[in-house]
C-alpha angles and dihedrals in degrees: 000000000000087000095050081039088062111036084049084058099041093049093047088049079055095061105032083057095052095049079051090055094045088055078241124147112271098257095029090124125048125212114234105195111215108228099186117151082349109130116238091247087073097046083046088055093040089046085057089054086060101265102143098171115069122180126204139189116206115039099223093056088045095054087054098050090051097057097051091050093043090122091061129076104233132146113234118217116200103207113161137065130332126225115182090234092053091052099095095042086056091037093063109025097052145059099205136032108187092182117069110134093155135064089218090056093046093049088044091054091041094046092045099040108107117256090230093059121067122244134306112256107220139190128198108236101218124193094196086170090054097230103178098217091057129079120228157094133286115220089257084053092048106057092044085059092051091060095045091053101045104100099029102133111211092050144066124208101216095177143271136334127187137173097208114201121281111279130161088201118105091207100046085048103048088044087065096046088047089057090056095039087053087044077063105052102044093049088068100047079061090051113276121133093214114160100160131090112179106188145118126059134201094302099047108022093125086055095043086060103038090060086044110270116170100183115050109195102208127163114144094046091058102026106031121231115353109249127244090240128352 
C-alpha cells in the first residue's frame, strides 16, 4: 500500500509539473489508472489514495472488477480493443470508450447504450504512423467518422486518442502529440465541438501534456509491472 501511496503522489507531481511547464491549470488533465491484469484489490487501495477514473482492456476482467468494487464511486475507461459481440456489454458498463476506430462499432454503442444513462462519451483511436499491428484511424479516416457519428444519439464524440510507437525521444514523441492535438483543432474550425485529447502513458506522459493532452492513460508507473494473470 506505501508503495501504491507513492507512486499515486509522484505520478500526480508529474503532472502537475508538466501542466506548470505548459503554462496549463493545475487539473486540466485527468489521470486516468490502468488497471489491466491488476487485481481489484489494487484499484480498491489506489481508489483510497483519491484516484476516481479507472481504465481497462479486456471486458470480461473489467465486469468483474466492477462488481467487487460496486460499493465505490469510480468511472470506468474502456480502452482496448472492440469486438461486436462485446459492444452491448461496453455500451452500457462504461463511461468512457477511448478506442472506436469503426462506424459499426459507434452505431452499435450508440444503439446498445441504455436510455437511462447519458451518453457514452467516445474517442476516435487514430494510428497516424500506420503501424499494422495497431487499430486506428488515419486523419483522412478520422474526419469522415466524425461525420458518420455526429448525430448518433446515444453518444458523444469527446475527441482523439492514439498509442504512438514506442520512442524514447521527447521530440518524436512531442511531433506526434502535436499531430493529434492539430487534428483537433482543425476538426472544430469545420464544426465539431471536441474538447478531449487521450494520449501519453507512463513513458511519455510530459510530452503527451505539453502538446495538450486532457486524459493521461497510466498503469506501470502507479501499479508496477503488469502481472502474467490476475
Amino acid at each position: 500500500m506505501a508503495d501504491l501511496r507513492e507512486n499515486y503522489h509522484h505520478v500526480n507531481a508529474q503532472i502537475r509539473a508538466a501542466e506548470m511547464q505548459a503554462g496549463r491549470a493545475s487539473g486540466s488533465v485527468n489521470l486516468i489508472a490502468v488497471g489491466k491484469l491488476h487485481p481489484a484489490s489494487s484499484i480498491r487501495k489506489l481508489a483510497s489514495c483519491g484516484q476516481r477514473a479507472f481504465a481497462e482492456n479486456f471486458v470480461q476482467e473489467a465486469i468483474g472488477k466492477q462488481r467487487e468494487l460496486a460499493d465505490l464511486d469510480l468511472e470506468w475507461h474502456f480502452i482496448g480493443s472492440i469486438q461486436s459481440n462485446k459492444t452491448r456489454q461496453i455500451a452500457n458498463s462504461f463511461s468512457w470508450v477511448h478506442s472506436v476506430d469503426r462506424y459499426r462499432i459507434a452505431r452499435r454503442l450508440s444503439e446498445q447504450r441504455s436510455a437511462e444513462l447519458p451518453p457514452l462519451n467516445v474517442c476516435l483511436q487514430l494510428n497516424l504512423q500506420a503501424e499494422k499491428t495497431k487499430s486506428g484511424l488515419s486523419e483522412e479516416e478520422a474526419f469522415e467518422l466524425l461525420m458518420q457519428t455526429a448525430e448518433l444519439p446515444c453518444i458523444a464524440i469527446r475527441g482523439f486518442m492514439i498509442v504512438p510507437k514506442p520512442s524514447a525521444d521527447p521530440d518524436e514523441q512531442r511531433t506526434v502529440f502535436a499531430r493529434v492535438r492539430k487534428l483537433l483543432e482543425q476538426a472544430n474550425a469545420q464544426g465539431h465541438s471536441l474538447d478531449s485529447l487521450s494520449m501519453g502513458m507512463t513513458d511519455d506522459l510530459e510530452q503527451a501534456i505539453l502538446e495538450g493532452s486532457t486524459h493521461v492513460r497510466i498503469g506501470t508507473a502507479l501499479f508496477g509491472p503488469r502481472p502474467s494473470k490476475i
